[in-house]
C-alpha positions as CSV (number, residue, x, y, z in Angstrom):
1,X,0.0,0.0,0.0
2,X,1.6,3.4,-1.3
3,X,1.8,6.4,1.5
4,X,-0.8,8.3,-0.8
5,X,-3.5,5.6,-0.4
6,X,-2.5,5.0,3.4
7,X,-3.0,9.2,3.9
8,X,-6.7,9.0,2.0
9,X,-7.9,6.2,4.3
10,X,-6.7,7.2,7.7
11,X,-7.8,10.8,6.8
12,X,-11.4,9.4,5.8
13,X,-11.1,8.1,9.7
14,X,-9.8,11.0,11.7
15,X,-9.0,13.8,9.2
16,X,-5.6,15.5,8.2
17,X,-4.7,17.1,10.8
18,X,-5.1,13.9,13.7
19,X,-2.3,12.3,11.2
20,X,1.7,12.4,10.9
21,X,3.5,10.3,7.9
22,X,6.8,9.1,7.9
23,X,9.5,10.5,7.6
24,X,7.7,13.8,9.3
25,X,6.9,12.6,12.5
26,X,7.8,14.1,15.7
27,X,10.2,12.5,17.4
28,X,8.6,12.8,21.0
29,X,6.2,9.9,19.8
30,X,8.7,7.5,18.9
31,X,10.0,6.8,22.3
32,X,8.7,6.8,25.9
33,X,11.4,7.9,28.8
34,X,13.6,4.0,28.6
35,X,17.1,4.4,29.3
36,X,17.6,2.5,26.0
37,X,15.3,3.7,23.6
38,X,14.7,2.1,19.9
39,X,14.4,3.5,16.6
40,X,11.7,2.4,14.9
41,X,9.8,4.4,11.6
42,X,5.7,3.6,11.7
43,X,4.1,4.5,8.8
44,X,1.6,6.8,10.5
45,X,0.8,8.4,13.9
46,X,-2.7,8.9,14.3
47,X,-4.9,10.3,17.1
48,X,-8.6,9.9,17.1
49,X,-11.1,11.3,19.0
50,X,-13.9,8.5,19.8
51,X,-13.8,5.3,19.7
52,X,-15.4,4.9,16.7
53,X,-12.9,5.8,15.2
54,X,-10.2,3.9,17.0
55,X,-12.5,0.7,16.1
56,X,-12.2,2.4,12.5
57,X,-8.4,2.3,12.6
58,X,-8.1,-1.4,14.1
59,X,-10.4,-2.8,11.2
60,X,-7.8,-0.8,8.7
61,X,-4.4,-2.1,10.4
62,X,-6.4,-5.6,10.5
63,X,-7.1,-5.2,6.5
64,X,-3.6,-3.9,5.5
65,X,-1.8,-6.2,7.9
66,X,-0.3,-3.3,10.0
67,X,1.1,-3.6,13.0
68,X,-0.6,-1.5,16.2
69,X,1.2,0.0,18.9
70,X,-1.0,2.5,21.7
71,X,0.6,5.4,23.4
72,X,-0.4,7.6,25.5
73,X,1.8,10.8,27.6
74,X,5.2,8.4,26.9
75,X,6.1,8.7,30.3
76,X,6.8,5.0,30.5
77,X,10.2,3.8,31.4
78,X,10.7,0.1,29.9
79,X,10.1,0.6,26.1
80,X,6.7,-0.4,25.9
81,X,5.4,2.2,23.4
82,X,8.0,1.6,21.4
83,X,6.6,1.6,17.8
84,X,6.8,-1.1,15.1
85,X,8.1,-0.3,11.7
86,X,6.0,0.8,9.3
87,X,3.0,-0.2,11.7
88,X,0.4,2.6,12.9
89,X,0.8,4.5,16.3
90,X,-2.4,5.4,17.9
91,X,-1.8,8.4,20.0
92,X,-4.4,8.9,22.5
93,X,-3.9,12.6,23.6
94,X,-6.8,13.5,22.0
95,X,-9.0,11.4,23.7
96,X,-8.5,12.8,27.2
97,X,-12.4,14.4,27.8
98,X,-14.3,13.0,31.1
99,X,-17.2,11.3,30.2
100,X,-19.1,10.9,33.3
101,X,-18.7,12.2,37.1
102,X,-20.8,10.3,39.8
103,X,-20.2,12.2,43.1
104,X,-22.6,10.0,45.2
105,X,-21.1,6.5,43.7
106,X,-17.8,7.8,44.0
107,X,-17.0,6.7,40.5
108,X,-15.4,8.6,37.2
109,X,-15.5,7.4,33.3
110,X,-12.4,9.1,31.4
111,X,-11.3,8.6,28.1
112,X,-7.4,6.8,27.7
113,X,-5.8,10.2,27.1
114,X,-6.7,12.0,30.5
115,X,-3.9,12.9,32.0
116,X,-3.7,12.5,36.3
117,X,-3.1,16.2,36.4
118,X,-6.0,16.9,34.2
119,X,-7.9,14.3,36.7
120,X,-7.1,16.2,39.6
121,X,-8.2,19.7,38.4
122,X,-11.6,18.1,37.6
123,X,-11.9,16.8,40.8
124,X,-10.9,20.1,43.1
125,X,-13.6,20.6,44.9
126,X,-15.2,17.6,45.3
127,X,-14.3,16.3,48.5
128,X,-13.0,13.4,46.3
129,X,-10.2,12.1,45.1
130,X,-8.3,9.5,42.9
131,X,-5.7,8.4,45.1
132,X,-3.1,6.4,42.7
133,X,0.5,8.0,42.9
134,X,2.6,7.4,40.3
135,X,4.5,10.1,40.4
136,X,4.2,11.9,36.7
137,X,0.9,13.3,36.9
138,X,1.8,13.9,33.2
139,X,1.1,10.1,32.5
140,X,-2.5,9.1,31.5
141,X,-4.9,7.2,32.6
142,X,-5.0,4.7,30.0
143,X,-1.3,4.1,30.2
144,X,-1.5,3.5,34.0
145,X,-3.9,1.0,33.0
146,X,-1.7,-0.4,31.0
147,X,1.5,-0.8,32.8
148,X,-0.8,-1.4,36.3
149,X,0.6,2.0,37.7
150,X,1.4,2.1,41.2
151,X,3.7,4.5,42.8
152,X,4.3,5.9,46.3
153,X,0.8,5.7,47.4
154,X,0.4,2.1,46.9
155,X,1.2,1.3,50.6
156,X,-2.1,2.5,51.8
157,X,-4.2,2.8,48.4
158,X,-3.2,-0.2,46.5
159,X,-2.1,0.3,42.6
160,X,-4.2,0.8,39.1
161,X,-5.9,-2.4,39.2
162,X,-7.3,-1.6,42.5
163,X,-9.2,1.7,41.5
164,X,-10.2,0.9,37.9
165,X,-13.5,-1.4,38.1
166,X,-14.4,-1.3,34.0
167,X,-12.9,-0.5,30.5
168,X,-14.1,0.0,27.4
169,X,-12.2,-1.8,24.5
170,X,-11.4,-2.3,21.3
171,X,-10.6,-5.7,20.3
172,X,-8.1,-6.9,17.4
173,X,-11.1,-7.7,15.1
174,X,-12.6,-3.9,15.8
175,X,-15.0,-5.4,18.0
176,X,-16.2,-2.9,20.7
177,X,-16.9,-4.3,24.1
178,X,-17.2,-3.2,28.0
179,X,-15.9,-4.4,31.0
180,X,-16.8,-4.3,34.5
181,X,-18.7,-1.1,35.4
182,X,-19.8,1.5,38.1
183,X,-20.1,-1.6,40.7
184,X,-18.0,-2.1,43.6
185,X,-17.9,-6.1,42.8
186,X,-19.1,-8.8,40.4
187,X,-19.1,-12.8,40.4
188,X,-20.5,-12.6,37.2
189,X,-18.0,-14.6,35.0
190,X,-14.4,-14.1,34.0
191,X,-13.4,-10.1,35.0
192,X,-11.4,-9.2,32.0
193,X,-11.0,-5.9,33.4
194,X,-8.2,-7.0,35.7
195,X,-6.8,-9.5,32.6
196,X,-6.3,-6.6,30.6
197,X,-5.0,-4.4,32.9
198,X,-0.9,-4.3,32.8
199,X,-1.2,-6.1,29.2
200,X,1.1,-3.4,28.1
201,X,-1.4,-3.0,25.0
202,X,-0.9,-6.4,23.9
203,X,-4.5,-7.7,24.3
204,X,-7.2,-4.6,23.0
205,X,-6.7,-0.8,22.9
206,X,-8.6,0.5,25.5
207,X,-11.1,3.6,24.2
208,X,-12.7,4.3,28.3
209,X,-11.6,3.6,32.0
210,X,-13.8,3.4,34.5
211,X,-12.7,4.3,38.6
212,X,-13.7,4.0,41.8
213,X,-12.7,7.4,43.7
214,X,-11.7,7.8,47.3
215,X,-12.7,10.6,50.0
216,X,-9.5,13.2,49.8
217,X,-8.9,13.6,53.6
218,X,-8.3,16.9,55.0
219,X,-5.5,16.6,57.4
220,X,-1.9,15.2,56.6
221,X,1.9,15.4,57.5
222,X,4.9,14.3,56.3
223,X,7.7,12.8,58.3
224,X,11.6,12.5,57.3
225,X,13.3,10.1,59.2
226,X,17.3,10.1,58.8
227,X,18.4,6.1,60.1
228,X,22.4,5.5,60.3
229,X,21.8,2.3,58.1
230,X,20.0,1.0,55.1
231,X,19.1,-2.3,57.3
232,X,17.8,-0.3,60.2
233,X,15.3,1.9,57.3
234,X,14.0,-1.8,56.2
235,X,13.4,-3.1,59.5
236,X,11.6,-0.8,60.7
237,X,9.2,-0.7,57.7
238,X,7.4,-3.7,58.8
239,X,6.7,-2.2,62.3
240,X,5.3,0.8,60.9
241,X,2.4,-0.8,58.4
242,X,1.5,-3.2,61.6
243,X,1.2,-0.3,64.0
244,X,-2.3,0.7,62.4
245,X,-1.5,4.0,61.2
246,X,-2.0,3.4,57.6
247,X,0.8,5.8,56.5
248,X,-0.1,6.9,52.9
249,X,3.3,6.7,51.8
250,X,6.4,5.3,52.8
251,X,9.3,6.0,51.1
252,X,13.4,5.3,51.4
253,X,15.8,7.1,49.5
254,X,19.7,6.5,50.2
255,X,21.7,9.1,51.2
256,X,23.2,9.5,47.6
257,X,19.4,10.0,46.0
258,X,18.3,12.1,48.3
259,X,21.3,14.5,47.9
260,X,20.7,14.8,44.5
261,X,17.0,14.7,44.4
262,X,17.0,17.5,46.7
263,X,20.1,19.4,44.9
264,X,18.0,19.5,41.9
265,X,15.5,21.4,43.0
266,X,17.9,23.5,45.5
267,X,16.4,22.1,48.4
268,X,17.6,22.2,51.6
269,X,15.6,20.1,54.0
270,X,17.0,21.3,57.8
271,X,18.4,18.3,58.8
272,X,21.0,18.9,61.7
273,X,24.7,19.0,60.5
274,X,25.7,16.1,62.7
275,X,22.5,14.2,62.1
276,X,22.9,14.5,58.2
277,X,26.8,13.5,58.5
278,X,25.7,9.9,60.9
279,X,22.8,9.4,57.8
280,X,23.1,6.4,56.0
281,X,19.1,6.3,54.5
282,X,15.8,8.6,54.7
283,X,12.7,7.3,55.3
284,X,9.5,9.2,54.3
285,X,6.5,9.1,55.7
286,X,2.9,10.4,55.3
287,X,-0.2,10.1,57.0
288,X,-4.0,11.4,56.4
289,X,-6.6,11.2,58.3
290,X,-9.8,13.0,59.1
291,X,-9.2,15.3,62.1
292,X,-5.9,17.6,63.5
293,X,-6.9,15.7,66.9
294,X,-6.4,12.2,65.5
295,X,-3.3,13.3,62.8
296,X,-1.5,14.4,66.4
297,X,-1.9,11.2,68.0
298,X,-1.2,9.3,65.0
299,X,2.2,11.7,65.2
300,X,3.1,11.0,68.6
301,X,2.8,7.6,68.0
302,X,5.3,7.7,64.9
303,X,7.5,9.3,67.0
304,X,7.8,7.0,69.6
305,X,7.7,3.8,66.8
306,X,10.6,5.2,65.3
307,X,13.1,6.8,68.0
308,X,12.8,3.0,69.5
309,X,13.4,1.3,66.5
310,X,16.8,4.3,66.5
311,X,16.2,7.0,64.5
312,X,18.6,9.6,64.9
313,X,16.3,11.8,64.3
314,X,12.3,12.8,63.4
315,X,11.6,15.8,61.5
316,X,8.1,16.9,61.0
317,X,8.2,18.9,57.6
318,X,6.2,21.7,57.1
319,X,3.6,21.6,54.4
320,X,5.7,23.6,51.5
321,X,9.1,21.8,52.2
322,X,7.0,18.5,52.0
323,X,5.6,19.3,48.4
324,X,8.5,20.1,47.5
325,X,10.5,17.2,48.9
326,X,7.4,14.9,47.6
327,X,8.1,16.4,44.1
328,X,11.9,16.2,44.0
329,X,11.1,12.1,44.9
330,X,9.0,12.6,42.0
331,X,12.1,13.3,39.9
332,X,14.5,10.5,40.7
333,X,14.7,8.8,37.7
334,X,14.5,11.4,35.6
335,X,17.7,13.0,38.3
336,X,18.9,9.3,37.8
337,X,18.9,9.5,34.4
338,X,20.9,12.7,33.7
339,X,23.7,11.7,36.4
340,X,24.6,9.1,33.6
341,X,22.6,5.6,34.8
342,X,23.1,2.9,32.5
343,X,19.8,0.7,34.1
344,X,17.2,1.7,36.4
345,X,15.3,-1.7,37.6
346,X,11.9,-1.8,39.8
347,X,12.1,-4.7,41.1
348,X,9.6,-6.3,44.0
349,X,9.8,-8.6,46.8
350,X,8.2,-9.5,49.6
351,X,8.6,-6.1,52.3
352,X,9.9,-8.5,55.1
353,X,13.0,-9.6,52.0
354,X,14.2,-6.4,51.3
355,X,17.1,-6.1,54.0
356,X,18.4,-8.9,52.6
357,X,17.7,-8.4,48.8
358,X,19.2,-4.9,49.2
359,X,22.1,-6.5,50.8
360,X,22.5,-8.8,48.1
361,X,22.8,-6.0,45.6
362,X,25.4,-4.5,47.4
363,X,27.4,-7.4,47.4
364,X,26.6,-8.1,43.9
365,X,27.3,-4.4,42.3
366,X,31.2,-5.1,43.9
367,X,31.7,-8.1,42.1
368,X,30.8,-6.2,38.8
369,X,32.5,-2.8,39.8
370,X,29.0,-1.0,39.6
371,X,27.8,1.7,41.5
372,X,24.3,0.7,43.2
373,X,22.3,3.6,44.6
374,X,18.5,3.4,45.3
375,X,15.0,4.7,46.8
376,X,11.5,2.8,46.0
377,X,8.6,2.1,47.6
378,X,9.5,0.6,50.5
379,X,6.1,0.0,52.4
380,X,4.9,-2.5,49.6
381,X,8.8,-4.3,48.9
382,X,9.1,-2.2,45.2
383,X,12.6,-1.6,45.4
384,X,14.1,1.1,42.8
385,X,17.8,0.8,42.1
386,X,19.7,3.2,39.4
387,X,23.2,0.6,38.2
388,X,25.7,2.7,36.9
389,X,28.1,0.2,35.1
390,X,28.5,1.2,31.4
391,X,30.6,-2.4,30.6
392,X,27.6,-4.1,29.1
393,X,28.5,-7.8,29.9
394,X,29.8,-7.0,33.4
395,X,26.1,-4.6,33.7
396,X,24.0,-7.8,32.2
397,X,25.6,-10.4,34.6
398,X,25.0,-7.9,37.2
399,X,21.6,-7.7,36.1
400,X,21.0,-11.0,36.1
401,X,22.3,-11.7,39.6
402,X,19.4,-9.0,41.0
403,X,16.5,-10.6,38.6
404,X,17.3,-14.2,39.9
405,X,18.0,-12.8,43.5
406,X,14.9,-11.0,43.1
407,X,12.5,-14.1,41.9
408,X,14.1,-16.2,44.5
409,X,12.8,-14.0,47.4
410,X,9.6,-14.4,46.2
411,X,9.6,-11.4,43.6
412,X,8.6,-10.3,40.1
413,X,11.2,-8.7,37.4
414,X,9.1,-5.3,37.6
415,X,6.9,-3.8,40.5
416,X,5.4,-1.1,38.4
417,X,7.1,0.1,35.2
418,X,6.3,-3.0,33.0
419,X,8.2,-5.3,30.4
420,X,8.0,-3.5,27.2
421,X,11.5,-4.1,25.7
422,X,13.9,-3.7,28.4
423,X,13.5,-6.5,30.6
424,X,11.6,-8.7,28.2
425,X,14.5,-10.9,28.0
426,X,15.3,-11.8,31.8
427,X,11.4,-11.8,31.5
428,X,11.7,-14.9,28.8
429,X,14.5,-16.7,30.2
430,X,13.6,-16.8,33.9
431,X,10.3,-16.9,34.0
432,X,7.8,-20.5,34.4
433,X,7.9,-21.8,30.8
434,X,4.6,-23.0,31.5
435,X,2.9,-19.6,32.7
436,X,4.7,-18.2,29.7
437,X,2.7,-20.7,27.5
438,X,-0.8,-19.9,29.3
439,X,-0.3,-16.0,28.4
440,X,0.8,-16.6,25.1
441,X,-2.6,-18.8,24.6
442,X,-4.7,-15.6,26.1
443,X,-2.6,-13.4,23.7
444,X,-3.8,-15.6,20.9
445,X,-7.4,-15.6,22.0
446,X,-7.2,-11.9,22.1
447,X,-5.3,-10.6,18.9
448,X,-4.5,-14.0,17.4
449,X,-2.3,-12.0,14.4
450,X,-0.4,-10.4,16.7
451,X,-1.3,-7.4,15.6
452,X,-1.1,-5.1,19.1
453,X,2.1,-4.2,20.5
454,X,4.1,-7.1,18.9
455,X,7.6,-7.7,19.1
456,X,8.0,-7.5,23.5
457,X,6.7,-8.8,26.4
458,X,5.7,-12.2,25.8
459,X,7.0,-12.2,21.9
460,X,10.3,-13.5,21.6
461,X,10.6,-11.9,18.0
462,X,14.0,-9.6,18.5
463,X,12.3,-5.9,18.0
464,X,13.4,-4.0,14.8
């Protein structure tokens, strides 16, 4: 099919000016934020405005034999919206309108491109809110859907699956259908909701999300805790979500992030000279609650958790130094990322194993002369470490030692940011050949021309 023809029948779909042709795309939607990004030329970029007209685009790549690949902001960091060669890129940032707001069911229907900023201006005022953290609120819904978003909320508010209760999707045939729906539960067959949700676009482009909201609460604080160890940050983490305080995030950051975090955004946080020179890791904490009379109990009982569990100190933050300390955590892979990083993983384990994982990757970053620095979400085990090796056999043996130390613990190859490209082949290789084959076979009964973001995650097909 020649470029004129391709032009005449996506235009007839979404007009002119929702359309790019190669070679005159913009770069910005050939790559997401991956540390080891791909080149790849689709034939078009496309963004429609209903579904309709994505169904419209899915029955044309299904006709012509394209290839599909679904973006939305690009703020992933594992390759995942890496485009196909001369396949079709359907941009969603034009589909980002809400379609329905139900205050008294506590319930939202968005379009894929919504943004979480845009989500949280619509809902100022509301006495609601949607609580999932990721930590770009550049990144859109339907890529949190996507990848299963969590972030540094997920301690207390669980991640994307948790909040999104039905989709509306488009199917590799162009076949329209809805999942789920404004109900807080269903036994009412399979819930391919969930199924789809982290599929990384392999299984249907999804065209609506439906979520559950949660009631914003009114008072909150944020605590920075400076510990003279790494081990002493983990141990105490487990003592923390069993006291009952339900802190809303719980965060570590080593000494070396949170130096640069903080220099990035030339902030200077107040910790004592003596304190800061003794500190080995942070922890960060934040609680909500309803009233200033139970948010100062719930205070007094952090401090007293964490100066016996020695804390060398407990610094409540005042509300403008916490945003802003919140926001430079925000920024650490990006900080990560222009300080030279050669890998950032996100791997998981069980909270109660990360002492010793962490330990592990200490040891293991000295055997391959790497430098191992790290933060993550600490409450929930999601471990973030930035390897700064540039030898690529000595970083991919190093790799390999945190993957398998990783599964052995009880862990998965990524907490949050996905597959995509990046880590599809520690994915392949160490993962249960057998539960490989059962999500190949639901890839198949999905999109059995493996037509939706082909060539990563479960496709062994090297990606060109």
């Amino acid at each position: 099919m020649g470029t004129s023809e391709l032009h005449r029948e996506l235009s007839t779909i979404v007009g002119d000016a929702a359309i790019t042709l190669s070679p005159h795309h913009n770069p910005d939607d050939l790559h997401d934020e991956s540390l080891h990004p791909v080149r790849a030329e689709p034939a078009a970029v496309v963004r429609p405005r209903t579904t309709a007209q994505v169904a419209a685009l899915v029955e044309l790549a299904a006709r012509r034999g394209l290839a599909i690949t679904a973006r939305g902001s690009g703020t992933g960091l594992s390759g995942g919206s890496t485009p196909v060669d001369g396949g079709l890129v359907v941009s969603f940032a034009d589909m980002n309108q809400l379609v329905r707001l139900d205050t008294e069911d506590h319930v939202a229907v968005v379009q894929p491109g919504m943004t979480l900023r845009e989500l949280d201006e619509l809902l100022a005022g509301t006495e609601l809110c949607y609580p999932v953290y990721p930590g770009e609120l550049s990144g859109s819904l339907g890529g949190n859907v996507n990848t299963n978003a969590g972030g540094m909320r997920a301690v207390r508010y669980g991640v994307t699956r948790h909040h999104v209760i039905g989709l509306e999707l488009v199917l590799a045939d162009a076949t329209v259908v809805r999942t789920g729906g404004p109900v807080m539960k269903s036994s009412s067959g399979y819930d391919l909701t969930q199924l789809v949700i982290g599929s990384e676009g392999t299984l249907a482009l999804v065209t609506e999300v439906t979520i559950r909201l949660s009631p914003a609460l009114a008072h909150g604080a944020t605590v920075l805790v400076p510990f003279a160890s790494l081990e002493e940050v983990t141990r105490v983490v487990p003592r923390v979500v069993a006291s009952g305080l339900a802190p809303a995030m719980l965060e570590y950051l080593d000494v070396l992030v949170m130096a640069s975090v903080t220099a990035a955004v030339g902030l200077e946080l107040g910790v004592a000279p003596n304190v800061a020179a003794a500190t080995a890791a942070y922890l960060v904490i934040q609680l909500e609650t309803r009233t200033v009379g139970q948010l100062d109990a719930d205070l007094a009982d952090l401090d007293e958790l964490l100066s016996g569990a020695g804390a060398l100190d407990v610094y409540v933050l005042g509300p403008a130094i916490a945003a802003r300390l919140i926001g430079a955590r925000e920024r650490a892979f990006y900080v990560g990322k222009a300080a030279g990083a050669n890998d950032i993983v996100d791997i998981v384990v069980p909270r109660s194993q990360v002492p010793a994982f962490l330990d592990a990757a200490q040891r293991a970053a000295q055997r391959h002369g790497a430098l191992v620095s790290g933060c993550g979400h600490v409450g929930d085990g999601n471990v973030h470490l930035s390897i700064f090796q540039p030898d690529d056999v000595e970083r991919a043996a190093l790799l390999d030692e945190l993957y398998r130390d990783g599964l052995s613990r009880g862990g998965q190859i990524s907490g949050e940011h996905g597959i995509g490209i990046d880590k599809q082949a520690p994915f392949l290789a160490l993962s249960d050949p057998a539960w490989l084959d059962l999500q190949r076979r639901v890839k198949r009964a999905f999109d059995p021309d493996n037509r939706l973001n082909p060539q990563r995650l479960l496709d062994d097909r090297v990606h060109a």
